[in-house]
C-alpha positions in Angstrom: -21.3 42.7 15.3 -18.3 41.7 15.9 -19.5 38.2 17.9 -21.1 38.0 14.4 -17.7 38.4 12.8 -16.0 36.1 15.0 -18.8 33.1 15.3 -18.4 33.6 11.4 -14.9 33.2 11.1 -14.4 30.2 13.2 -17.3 28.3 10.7 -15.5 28.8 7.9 -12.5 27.0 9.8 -14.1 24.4 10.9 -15.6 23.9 7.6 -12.0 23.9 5.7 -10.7 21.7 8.5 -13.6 18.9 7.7 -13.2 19.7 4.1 -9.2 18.8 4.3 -10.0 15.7 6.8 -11.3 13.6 4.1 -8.6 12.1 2.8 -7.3 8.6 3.7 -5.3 5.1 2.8 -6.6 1.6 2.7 -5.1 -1.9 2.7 -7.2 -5.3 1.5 -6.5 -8.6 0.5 -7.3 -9.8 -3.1 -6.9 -13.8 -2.2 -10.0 -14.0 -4.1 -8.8 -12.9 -7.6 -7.8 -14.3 -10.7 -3.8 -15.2 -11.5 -2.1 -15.2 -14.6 0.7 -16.8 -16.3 4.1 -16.2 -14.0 1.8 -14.7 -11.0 0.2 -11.6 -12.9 -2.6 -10.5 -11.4 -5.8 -10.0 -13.6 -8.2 -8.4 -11.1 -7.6 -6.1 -8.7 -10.3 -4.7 -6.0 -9.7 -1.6 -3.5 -11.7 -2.1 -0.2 -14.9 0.2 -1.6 -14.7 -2.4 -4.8 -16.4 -5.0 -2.2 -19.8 -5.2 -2.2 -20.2 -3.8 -5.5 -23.0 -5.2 -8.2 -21.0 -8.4 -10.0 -17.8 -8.0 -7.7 -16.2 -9.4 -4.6 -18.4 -10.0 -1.7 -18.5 -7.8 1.1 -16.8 -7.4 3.7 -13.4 -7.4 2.5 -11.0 -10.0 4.0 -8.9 -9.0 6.8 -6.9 -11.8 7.6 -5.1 -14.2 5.2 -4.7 -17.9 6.1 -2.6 -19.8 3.7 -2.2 -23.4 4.5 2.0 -22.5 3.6 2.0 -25.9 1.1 2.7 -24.6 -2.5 5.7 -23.0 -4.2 3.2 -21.8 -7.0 0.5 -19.9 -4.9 0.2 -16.2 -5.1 -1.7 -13.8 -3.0 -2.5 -9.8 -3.8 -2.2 -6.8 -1.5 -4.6 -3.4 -2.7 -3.2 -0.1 -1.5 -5.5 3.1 -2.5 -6.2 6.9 -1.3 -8.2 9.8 -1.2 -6.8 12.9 -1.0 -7.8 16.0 1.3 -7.9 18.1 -1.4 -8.1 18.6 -5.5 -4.6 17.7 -6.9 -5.1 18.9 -10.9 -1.4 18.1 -11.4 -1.0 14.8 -9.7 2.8 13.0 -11.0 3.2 9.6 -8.3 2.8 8.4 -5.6 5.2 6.5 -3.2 3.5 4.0 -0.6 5.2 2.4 2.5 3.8 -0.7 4.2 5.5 -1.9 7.8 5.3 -5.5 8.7 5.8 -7.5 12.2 6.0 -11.1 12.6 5.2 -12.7 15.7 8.8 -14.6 16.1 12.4 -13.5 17.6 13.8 -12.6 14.5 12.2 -11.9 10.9 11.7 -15.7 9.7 13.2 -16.9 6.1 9.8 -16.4 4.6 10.0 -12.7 5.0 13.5 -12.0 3.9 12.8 -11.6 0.4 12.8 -9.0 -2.6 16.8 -8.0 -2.3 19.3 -10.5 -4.3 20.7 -12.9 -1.9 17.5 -13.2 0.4 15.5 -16.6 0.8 13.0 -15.5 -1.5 14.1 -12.7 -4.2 11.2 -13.1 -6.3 8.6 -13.4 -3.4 7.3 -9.6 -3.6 6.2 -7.8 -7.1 4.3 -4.2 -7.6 1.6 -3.4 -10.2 -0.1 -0.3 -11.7 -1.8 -1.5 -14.6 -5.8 -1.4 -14.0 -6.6 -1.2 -17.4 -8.3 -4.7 -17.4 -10.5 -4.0 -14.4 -14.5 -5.4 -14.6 -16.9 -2.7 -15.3 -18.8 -3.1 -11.7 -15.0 -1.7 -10.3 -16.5 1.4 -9.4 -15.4 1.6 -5.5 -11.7 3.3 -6.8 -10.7 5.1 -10.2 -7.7 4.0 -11.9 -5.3 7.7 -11.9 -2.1 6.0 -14.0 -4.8 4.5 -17.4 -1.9 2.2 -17.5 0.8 4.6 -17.9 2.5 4.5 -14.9 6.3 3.7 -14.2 8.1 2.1 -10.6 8.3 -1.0 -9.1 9.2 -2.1 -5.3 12.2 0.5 -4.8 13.0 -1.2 -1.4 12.7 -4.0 1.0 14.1 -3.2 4.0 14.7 -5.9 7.2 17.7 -6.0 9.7 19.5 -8.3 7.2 18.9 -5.7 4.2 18.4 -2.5 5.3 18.9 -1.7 1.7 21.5 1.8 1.5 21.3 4.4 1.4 19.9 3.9 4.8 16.2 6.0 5.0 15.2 6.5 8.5 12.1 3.9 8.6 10.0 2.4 11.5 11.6 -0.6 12.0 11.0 -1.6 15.9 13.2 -4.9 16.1 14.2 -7.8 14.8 11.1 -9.7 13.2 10.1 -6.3 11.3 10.1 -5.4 7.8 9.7 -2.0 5.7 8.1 -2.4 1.8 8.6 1.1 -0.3 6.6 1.1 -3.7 7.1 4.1 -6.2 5.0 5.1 -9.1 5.1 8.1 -11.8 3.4 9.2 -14.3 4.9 10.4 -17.8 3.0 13.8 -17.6 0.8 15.3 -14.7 -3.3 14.1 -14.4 -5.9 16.1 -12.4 -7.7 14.0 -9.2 -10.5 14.8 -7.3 -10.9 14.6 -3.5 -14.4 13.4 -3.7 -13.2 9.9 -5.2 -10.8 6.9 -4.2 -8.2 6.0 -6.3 -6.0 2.9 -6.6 -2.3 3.7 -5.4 -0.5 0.1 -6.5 -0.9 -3.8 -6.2 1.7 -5.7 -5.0 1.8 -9.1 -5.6 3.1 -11.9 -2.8 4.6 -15.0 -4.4 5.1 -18.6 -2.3 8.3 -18.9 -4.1 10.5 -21.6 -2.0 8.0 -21.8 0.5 8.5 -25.7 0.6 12.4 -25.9 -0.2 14.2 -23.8 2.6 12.3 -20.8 3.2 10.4 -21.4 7.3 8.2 -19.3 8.2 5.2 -19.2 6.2 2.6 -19.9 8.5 4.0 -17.7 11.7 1.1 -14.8 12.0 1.9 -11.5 11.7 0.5 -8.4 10.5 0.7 -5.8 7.6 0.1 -1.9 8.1 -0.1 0.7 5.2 1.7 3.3 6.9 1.8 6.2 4.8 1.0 6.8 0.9 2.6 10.3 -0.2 1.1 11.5 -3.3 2.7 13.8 -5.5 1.8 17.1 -7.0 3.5 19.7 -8.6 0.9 22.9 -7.4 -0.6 22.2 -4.8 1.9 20.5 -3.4 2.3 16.8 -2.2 -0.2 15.2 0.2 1.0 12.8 2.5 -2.0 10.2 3.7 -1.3 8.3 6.6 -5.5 8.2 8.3 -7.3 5.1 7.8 -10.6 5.4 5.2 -11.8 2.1 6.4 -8.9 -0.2 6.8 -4.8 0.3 7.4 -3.4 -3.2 8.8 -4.1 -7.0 7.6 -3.4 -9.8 9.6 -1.3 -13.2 8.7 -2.7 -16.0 10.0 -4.5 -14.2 12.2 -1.3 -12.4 13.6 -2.0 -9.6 16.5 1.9 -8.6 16.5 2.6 -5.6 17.8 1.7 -2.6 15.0 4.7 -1.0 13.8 5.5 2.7 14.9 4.9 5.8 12.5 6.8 6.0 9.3 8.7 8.8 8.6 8.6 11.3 5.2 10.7 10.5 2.1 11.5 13.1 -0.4 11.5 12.2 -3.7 15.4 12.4 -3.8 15.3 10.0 -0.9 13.0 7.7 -3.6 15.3 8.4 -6.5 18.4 7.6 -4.9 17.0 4.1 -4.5 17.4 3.7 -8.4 21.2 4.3 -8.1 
C-alpha cells in the first residue's frame, strides 16, 4: 500500500511539474509587415502567427539583412509569452532584450533611444493590436488596446541609464532594451494560449548621415519577459517556446549572459 501511495504521489508531481513547464518567450522579425505614417506599424505577427491561413509565410525569419541605405526604413521586433500557469488577474508585463554586436565597441548605429545618442529616435515600443487581420490567431491580444509604457530603458556602456539596474551587459559592444507595459485594471489569461507581450519598432534614422554601423552582424536575445499578477503572483518567463535570439546580418556574436529580476520599483523608478 504504501508503494501504492508513494508511486502515487510522485505522478501527481511530475504531472504539476509538466503542467507548470509550459510556459515560454518568443522573438521574430516582422520585416515583412506594413508601415505607417512616421514608422507606425500596422501589422504585427508573433512567431505561431506564421503559417496561419491569409498570414505571413512560414517559417518565420530569423535573420534580418538590411542593405543599411535608407534614413526612412523601419523594421519590427515581436515579443510574446505563455505562461506556466492561469493568471486571472494579470496587470503588465516588463520584457528585457540583450544585444551583442560583433565589433570592439558598441558601434554608433546601436547607441540610440537616450537623448544625446547617435540615434534618439531609432527604437519605439507598441501595444496596440487592435488592428490585427482576422487569420492572427497564433497569439491573443491581453491589453485590447488599453495598455500604457513605452521603452523605460536603453542601456550600453555609454548610457547605462541610472539608477544603475544590475543587467547582463558582458562588454563593450553590448546593449540592454527594458520595455514596460500596464494595464488600467487587472484581465484574466490562460496558460493554454500565447499572447502578444509588445512590438518594438527599429527606425534607420541617421543611418546615412553619421551613424556607422548598420551593417555589422550581431544578434538579439529575449532574455526574460516578467509578467505581472496580483494573486497568483508574477511569472517570470525566460524558456524559449520556439525562438529567443535573432540574428543581424547574420551575426553569431557571442549570446549575452542571463538577465537578472527587476521589481516593479526597480521599473518605476525608471519614470523618475
Amino acid at each position: 500500500m504504501k508503494k501504492i501511495t508513494l508511486l502515487s504521489v510522485i505522478l501527481l508531481t511530475l504531472t504539476a511539474a509538466a503542467a507548470l513547464a509550459q510556459g515560454g518567450i518568443d522573438l521574430v522579425w516582422n520585416d515583412h509587415l506594413g508601415y505607417g505614417n512616421g514608422g507606425v506599424v500596422t501589422e504585427w505577427a508573433c512567431w505561431s502567427d506564421f503559417g496561419q491561413v491569409g498570414g505571413p509565410p512560414a517559417p518565420p525569419t530569423t535573420d534580418y539583412n538590411s542593405p543599411c541605405d535608407a534614413d526612412g526604413e523601419f523594421v519590427g521586433m515581436m515579443c510574446s509569452f505563455k505562461l506556466n500557469a492561469d493568471m486571472p488577474d494579470f496587470f503588465g508585463i516588463t520584457a528585457i532584450l540583450d544585444g551583442s554586436i560583433e565589433a570592439t565597441t558598441l558601434p554608433l548605429w546601436w547607441e540610440m533611444w537616450n537623448a544625446g545618442s547617435c540615434r534618439p529616435n531609432g527604437l519605439t515600443a507598441d501595444a496596440d493590436f487592435t488592428a490585427l487581420r482576422a487569420y492572427k490567431k497564433g497569439c491573443l491580444d491581453p491589453y485590447s488596446g488599453l495598455a500604457y509604457g513605452m521603452v523605460i530603458a536603453y542601456q550600453s556602456p555609454t548610457f547605462p541609464v541610472p539608477p544603475v539596474v544590475k543587467s547582463s551587459l558582458a562588454g563593450p559592444n553590448t546593449f540592454r532594451t527594458k520595455v514596460a507595459w500596464v494595464l488600467v485594471g487587472p484581465v484574466s489569461l490562460l496558460a493554454s494560449n500565447e499572447y502578444y507581450a509588445t512590438g518594438l519598432a527599429l527606425t534607420f534614422e541617421n543611418t546615412l548621415s553619421g551613424c556607422p554601423g548598420c551593417s555589422t552582424p550581431g544578434r538579439i536575445t529575449l532574455n526574460e519577459i516578467l509578467v505581472d499578477g496580483i494573486e497568483p503572483p508574477s511569472q517570470r518567463l525566460t524558456n524559449a517556446l520556439h525562438n529567443q535570439t535573432i540574428g543581424w546580418h547574420g551575426g553569431e556574436a557571442a549570446g549575452p549572459t542571463p538577465a537578472q529580476n527587476s521589481t516593479w520599483g526597480q521599473v518605476k523608478s525608471l519614470y523618475r
